[in-house]
Every structure is written in structure tokens, then in C-alpha cells.
N, C-alpha and C positions, 0 to 999 in steps of 0.2 A: 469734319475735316476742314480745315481752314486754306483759304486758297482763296485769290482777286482775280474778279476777270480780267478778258486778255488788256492790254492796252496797246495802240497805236501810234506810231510818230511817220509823219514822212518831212524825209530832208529835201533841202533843196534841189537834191541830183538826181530826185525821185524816188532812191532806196526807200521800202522802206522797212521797219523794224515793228516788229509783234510782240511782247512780252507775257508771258502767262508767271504769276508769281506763287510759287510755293513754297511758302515757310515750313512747310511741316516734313519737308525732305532734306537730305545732306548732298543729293546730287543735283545736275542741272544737265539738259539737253539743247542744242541748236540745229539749226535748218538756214542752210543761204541755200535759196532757191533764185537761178539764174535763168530769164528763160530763152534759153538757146539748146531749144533739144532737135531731134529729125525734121522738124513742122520747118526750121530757117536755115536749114543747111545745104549746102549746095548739092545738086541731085548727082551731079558727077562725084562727089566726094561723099558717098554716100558712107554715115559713119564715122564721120568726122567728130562729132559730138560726144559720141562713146568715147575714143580715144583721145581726144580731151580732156575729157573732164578726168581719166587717168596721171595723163600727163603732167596736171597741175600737181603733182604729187610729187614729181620727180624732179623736185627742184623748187627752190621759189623763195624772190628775197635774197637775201646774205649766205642762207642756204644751199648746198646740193644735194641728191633724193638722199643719200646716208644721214647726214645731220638734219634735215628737215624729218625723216622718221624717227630718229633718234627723240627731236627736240618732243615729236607728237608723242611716242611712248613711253616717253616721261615723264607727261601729264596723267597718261593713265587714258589717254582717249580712247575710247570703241567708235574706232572711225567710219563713217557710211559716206558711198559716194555714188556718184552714176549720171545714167544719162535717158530723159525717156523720149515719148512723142515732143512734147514741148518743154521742157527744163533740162537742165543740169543741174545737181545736188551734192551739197557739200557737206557734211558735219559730224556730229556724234553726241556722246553723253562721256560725263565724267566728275567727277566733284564737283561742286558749285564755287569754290576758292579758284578752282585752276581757269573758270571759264572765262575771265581775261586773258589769259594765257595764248588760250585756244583760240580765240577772236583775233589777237595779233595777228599770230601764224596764219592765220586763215586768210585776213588783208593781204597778203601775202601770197598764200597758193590762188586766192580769184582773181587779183589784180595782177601779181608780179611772178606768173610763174616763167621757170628758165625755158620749159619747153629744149629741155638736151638733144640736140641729134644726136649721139649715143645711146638715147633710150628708146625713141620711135619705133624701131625696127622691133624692140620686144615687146611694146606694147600693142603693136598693128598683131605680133603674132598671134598673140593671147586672143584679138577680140575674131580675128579668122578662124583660131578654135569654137571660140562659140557659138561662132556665125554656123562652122559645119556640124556643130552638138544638136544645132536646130532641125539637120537633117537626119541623124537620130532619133530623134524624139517626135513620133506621127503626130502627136499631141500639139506642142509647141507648131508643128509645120502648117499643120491643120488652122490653128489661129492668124500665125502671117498671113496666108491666105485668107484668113476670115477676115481679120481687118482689112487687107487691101481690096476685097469686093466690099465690103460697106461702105467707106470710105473714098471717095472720088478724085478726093487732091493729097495734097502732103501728109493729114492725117493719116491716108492709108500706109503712109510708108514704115520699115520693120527700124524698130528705135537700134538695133543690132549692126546696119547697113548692108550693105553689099560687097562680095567680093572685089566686083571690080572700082568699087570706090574706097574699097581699104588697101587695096595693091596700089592706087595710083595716088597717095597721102605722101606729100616730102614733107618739110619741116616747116620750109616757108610757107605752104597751104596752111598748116597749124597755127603758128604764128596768125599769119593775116585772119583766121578767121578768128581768133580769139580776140584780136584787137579789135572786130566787127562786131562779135553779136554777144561778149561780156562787156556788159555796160550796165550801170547802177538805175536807169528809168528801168521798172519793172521787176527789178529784183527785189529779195525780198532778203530778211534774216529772222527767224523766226526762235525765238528760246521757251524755256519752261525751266521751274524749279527754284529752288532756295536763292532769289536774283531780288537785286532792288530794282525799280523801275530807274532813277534819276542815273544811276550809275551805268547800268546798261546802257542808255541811251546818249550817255556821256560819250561814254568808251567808243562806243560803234560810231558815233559823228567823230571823234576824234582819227576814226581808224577808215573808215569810209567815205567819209565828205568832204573829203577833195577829190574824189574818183568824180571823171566825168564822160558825157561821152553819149551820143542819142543812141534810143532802143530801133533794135530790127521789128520790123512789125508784123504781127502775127498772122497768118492767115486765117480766115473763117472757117470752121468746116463744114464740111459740104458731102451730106451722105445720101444714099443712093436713095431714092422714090419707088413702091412698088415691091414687089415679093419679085425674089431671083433665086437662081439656083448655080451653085460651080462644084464640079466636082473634080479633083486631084486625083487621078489614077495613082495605085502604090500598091504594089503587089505585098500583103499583109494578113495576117490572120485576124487582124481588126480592123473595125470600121469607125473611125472619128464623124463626129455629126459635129457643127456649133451652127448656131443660129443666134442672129442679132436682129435686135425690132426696137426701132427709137421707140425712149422713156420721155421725161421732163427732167432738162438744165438743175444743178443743185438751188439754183436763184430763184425757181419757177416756186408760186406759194404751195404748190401741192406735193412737191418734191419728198416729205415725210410719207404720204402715201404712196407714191411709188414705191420707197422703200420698204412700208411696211405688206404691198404685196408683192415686190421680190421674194421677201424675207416669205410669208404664205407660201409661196412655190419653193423655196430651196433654204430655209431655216433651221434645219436639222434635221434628223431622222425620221421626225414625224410630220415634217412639210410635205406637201403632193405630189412634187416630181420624186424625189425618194419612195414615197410607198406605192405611187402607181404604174411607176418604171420599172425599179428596182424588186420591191418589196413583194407588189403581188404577180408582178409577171417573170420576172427575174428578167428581166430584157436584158438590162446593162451593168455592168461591175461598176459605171462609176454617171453617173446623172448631175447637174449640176444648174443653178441660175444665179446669175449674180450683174447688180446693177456697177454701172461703170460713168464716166463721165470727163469729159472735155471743156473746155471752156465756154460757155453758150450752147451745151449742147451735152444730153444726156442718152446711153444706151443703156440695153438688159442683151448680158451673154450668156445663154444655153451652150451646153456642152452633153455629150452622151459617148461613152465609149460602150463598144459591144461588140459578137463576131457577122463577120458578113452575113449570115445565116440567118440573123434577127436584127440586123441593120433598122431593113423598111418598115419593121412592124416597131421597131423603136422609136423613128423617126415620127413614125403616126403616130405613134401616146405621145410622142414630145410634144408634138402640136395642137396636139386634143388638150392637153391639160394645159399649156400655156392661154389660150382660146378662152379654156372654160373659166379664167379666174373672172372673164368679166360677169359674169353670172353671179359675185359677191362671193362673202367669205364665211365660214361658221363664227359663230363667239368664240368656240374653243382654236382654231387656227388662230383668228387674233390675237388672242390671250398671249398664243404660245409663242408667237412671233412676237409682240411687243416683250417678253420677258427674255428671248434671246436678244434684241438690239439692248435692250439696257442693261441687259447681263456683260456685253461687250464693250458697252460706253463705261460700265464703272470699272471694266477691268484696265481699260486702254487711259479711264481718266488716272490709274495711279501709276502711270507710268509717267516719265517729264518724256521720256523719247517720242512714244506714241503723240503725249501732246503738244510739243515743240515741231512735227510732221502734222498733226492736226489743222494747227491754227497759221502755220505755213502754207498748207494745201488750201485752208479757208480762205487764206488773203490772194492765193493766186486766182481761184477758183469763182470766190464771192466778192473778193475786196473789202472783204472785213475778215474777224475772226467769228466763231461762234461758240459760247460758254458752254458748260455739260449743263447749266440748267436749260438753258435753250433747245439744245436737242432732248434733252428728254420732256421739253413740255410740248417742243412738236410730234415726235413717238405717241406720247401719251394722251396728244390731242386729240388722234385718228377715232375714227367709230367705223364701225359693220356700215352707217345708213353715209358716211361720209368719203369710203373708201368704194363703194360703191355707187356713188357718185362721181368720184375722178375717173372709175374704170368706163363707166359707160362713155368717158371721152375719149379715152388714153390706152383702150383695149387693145392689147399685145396683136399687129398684124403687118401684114407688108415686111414677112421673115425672108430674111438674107439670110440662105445655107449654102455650109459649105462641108461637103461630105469628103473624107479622106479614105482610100484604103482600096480593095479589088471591085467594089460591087458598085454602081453609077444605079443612086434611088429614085424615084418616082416624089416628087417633092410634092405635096398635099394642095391641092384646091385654094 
């Protein structure tokens, strides 16, 4: 398969632009990654960012939301958008011909959107929906809560907002804060697929560099020291458990092995927490770990659903078996975890979406991109006597839980 690695430009105004080129596709994908997600928005307005990064939609440019969807569905876009901890996200995939098109229009929804009072009112509605979908779902509730005890500062807050920061949103709050914290230092555009570099690079200076305007600055995160316990009463026929235990930053040199003993504990079917949870005890219907990560700063989140009845006896194998990976790994757990992550990378590498998100999340994340041979020769680099190495520094402890549901557990030693 024929494909250049990514390449880089930064402009003047700080944007900057990631290219990943595939000749051997007919489509192309993008990412404007802006960052103004929950981490810089005002805590009284809490939510502002979600309903932003909507709003750019409804309207923008020459534009009102009818002709502005109109002009995008007739590109052919599969539009993604949203809003998390620290970004706002813009883009989608669609032909490779049209993706000038799409980059216009797009200068357009992140610089010049109309922001209608006429539409605020439905889109504050919609994100109040979700906000209360979260109190359905013990699962989803259980992790607000889990991040917001990890977490100490702005990180901990729910990228969803708050009631009473989405009731008290007018137009000129939206307004003003769009003109604050969308600004080109920091942002990013990220593409992939059947693209030339020089013309990309053309285009998006011609389309984005005259935007100006200093970046809001980030705060650090700042997560809790020590093993804690919070429990959420909820009268329920199940019991939610998550537990978080810092990892190592994606920039840290051993960041592959972290990975490759997440992936050990929760890699499939035949990883540890699935067969000594699940498999031979039947504890829980659904077990889970997976590594996660911030800017300078890296977690692993446990999850375990079960009934109050076998809550605390679940909670103990979760932390037995998390515990015991520092004790090293078999050949065959290895094996089987490096052939799931590269099974993943070659699926995600023939995607432009996945990699146009990739080398996007790369530049926010690392400040570079990273190619699919690079991660697969850090994967491939790991060994039993090297992974067990980092564990003896980096052994999963000091677990923040946080148990959901009728039963308040007995949190482990």
C-alpha cells in the first residue's frame, strides 16, 4: 500500500496543518481540532462549548443553517462534530475532489459563524436532553463521577455541562466566548487521503491565515495523590464500580508498554480481567480496562458492572488482577495483545477518517504526527523482560473508585 508520512506546516497565526497523503484512495478525510473544550470555559456557563460547537452549524458566512446544510449535503459530507474536555471538533470524510469545497465552508462555520438567536433555544434544548440521558444511564453517571473525583480541577468537569450553566446561556455569552477561545494559536487541521501536500497547504493558508487572535491557555491537570473511595447512592439492581490509577503521558518513552499491558488486562476475550471476572467467576456481565490520556498526562479506566450481591467480591478480583500484572506477563498474553493492537492499527490505518483523527489527536496530544510504521515498531518493540521492567515502576496503585448503585463497598487495602 502506497501512502507518505504525515507532513507538517505551521503558519504564521500558529494553525497548524497535518497532512497524511493517500494516493491509493478516492476519498479524503479532515479534523479542525480547536481547543476550547470544558478545560476553558466559564464554570458558570457550564456547557457552553457543546453548544457551540453546534451552533457553528447554524449558520456561517453568506450562509443561513438551511443553505449552509444544503451547501454541506451536496458535497456528500459525513459530517462529525462536538465538543470534549479540552477541544472542539469539526469535520468529516467525503471525496477527495470535494475537499476544497469542504475546507471553505468550514473557514466559515469556525471563524464566521452567525450564531442565530432563533436557534439557541433548540440547541440548549437538545444538549439538556443529554445532560438528563446521563441520569439514565447508571453507567455514563458512574463515570462523571469518576472523572470528577480523579480529577481536581477543570479536567474533572462533565464535557456535557450543567443544568444550570445551559439555562443561564443567551446569545451574547456565545457570541463572546466564541470570539475568546476560537482562535488559530493552537488549533489544528488535520486531513488524510487522495490530497497533494502543496495544494492543501495552499488552500488552508489562503482560507485560514488571515484568522488571528491569541490562544486561551490551558490548564495543567491536576489528579488526585493516594487511593480514595466515593460512593453514589442509587437505588438499582446493579452495582457500577470504575476505578482510575495514573499511567504514563502518550510523550513518556514507555508509553508503548503501558499500552501493551492495558491491552494484557482488557484485549479481548482472552485477556485477565475478562476471564478471571467474568469467565471463571461469573462476577460481572461486563468488565472492562482501557488506557485514556490528557495532555501531559496519562490514565487506565476499569469498569465492572454486576448485582449488588457480588458487587464487593468483584471489586476484589478487579483489584487483584489489576495489582498482579506487575508480577509480568506470559509469551502467550503478549503475543496476543500485540496481534490485537496491530490488528487495530491496520484496520484504523485504511481508513482516511480514523487517520485524519489520528494524526490530529497526534499533533494536539504529542505535537507531531505519528506514522503506522512508528507505532507498530513501538508495539513490536515491547518484550516480557521490558514490559516488566516499566511495571515494576509504573504498577497500577493509588485506585480512585467510584461505586454506583444500592450497596457502599469495602474498597481493598
Amino acid at each position: 500500500m502506497s501512502r507518505t508520512d504525515a507532513r507538517v506546516h505551521v503558519y504564521p497565526n500558529g494553525l497548524r496543518l497535518v497532512v497524511e497523503e493517500r494516493p491509493d484512495v478516492r476519498a479524503a478525510a479532515f479534523q479542525i481540532v480547536v481547543p476550547a473544550g470544558s478545560t476553558t470555559e466559564p464554570e458558570e456557563l457550564a456547557g457552553i462549548s457543546r453548544v457551540l460547537s453546534e451552533m457553528c452549524y447554524r449558520g456561517a458566512g453568506s450562509r443561513d443553517s438551511r443553505e449552509l446544510s444544503e451547501s454541506l449535503d451536496g458535497l456528500g459530507l459525513q459530517r462529525s462534530f462536538g465538543s470534549s474536555i479540552d477541544t472542539c471538533v469539526f469535520g468529516g470524510a467525503l471525496l477527495a475532489d470535494d475537499l476544497p469545497a469542504a475546507l471553505e465552508l468550514h473557514s466559515d462555520i469556525v471563524r464566521r459563524p452567525r450564531l442565530p438567536d432563533d436557534e439557541l433555544e433548540a440547541v440548549v434544548a437538545v444538549a439538556l436532553q443529554e445532560l438528563a440521558a446521563i441520569e439514565d444511564s447508571p453507567a455514563r453517571k458512574m463515570s462523571v463521577h469518576l472523572r470528577r473525583t480523579y480529577f481536581l480541577n477543570e479536567y474533572g468537569r462533565n464535557p456535557s455541562g450543567t443544568e444550570s450553566g445551559l439555562t443561564a446561556l443567551h446569545i451574547e455569552h456565545v457570541g463572546k466566548d466564541h470570539a475568546r477561545r476560537f482562535q488559530p494559536d493552537g488549533a489544528i487541521i488535520g486531513a488524510a487521503g487522495r490530497l497533494e501536500w502543496n495544494a492543501v497547504r495552499e488552500s488552508v493558508g489562503e482560507l485560514f491565515g488571515d484568522w488571528s487572535g491569541p490562544s486561551v491557555a490551558q490548564p495543567e491537570p491536576e489528579s488526585r495523590e493516594g487511593a480514595h473511595y466515593v460512593h453514589v447512592e442509587q437505588d438499582s439492581a446493579q452495582e457500577h464500580i470504575g476505578v482510575v490509577y495514573r499511567s504514563v503521558a502518550m510523550s513518556h518513552p514507555s508509553a508503548y508498554h503501558a499500552a501493551m499491558a492495558t491491552a494484557v488486562l482488557s484485549g479481548g476475550m482472552g485477556a485477565r480481567l475478562f476471564t478471571e471476572v467474568r469467565e471463571k467467576r461469573g462476577l460481572a456481565y461486563a468488565v472492562s480496562a482501557s488506557g485514556s490520556a490528557v495532555r501531559g498526562a496519562g490514565y487506565v479506566v476499569g469498569y465492572a458492572g454486576t448485582t449488588p450481591e457480588r458487587s464487593q467480591e468483584t471489586l476484589d478480583v478487579l483489584i487483584d488482577q489489576l495489582r498482579r500484572i506487575k508480577d509480568g506477563v506470559t509469551d502467550e498474553e503478549l503475543e496476543r495483545a500485540r496481534t490485537g493492537l496491530l490488528s487495530d492499527l491496520i484496520m484504523h490505518g485504511e481508513s482516511t477518517t480514523a487517520r485524519a483523527r489520528a494524526i490530529a489527536g497526534d499533533m494536539h496530544l504529542l505535537g507531531r504526527p505519528r506514522s503506522l510504521g512508528e507505532i507498530r515498531a513501538g508495539v513490536e518493540a515491547v518484550s516480557r523482560e521490558s514490559i516488566r521492567d516499566f511495571l515494576a515502576d509504573h504498577a497500577p496503585s493509588d485506585f480512585t473508585i467510584v461505586t454506583l448503585g444500592p450497596r457502599q463497598l469495602e474498597p481493598p487495602q
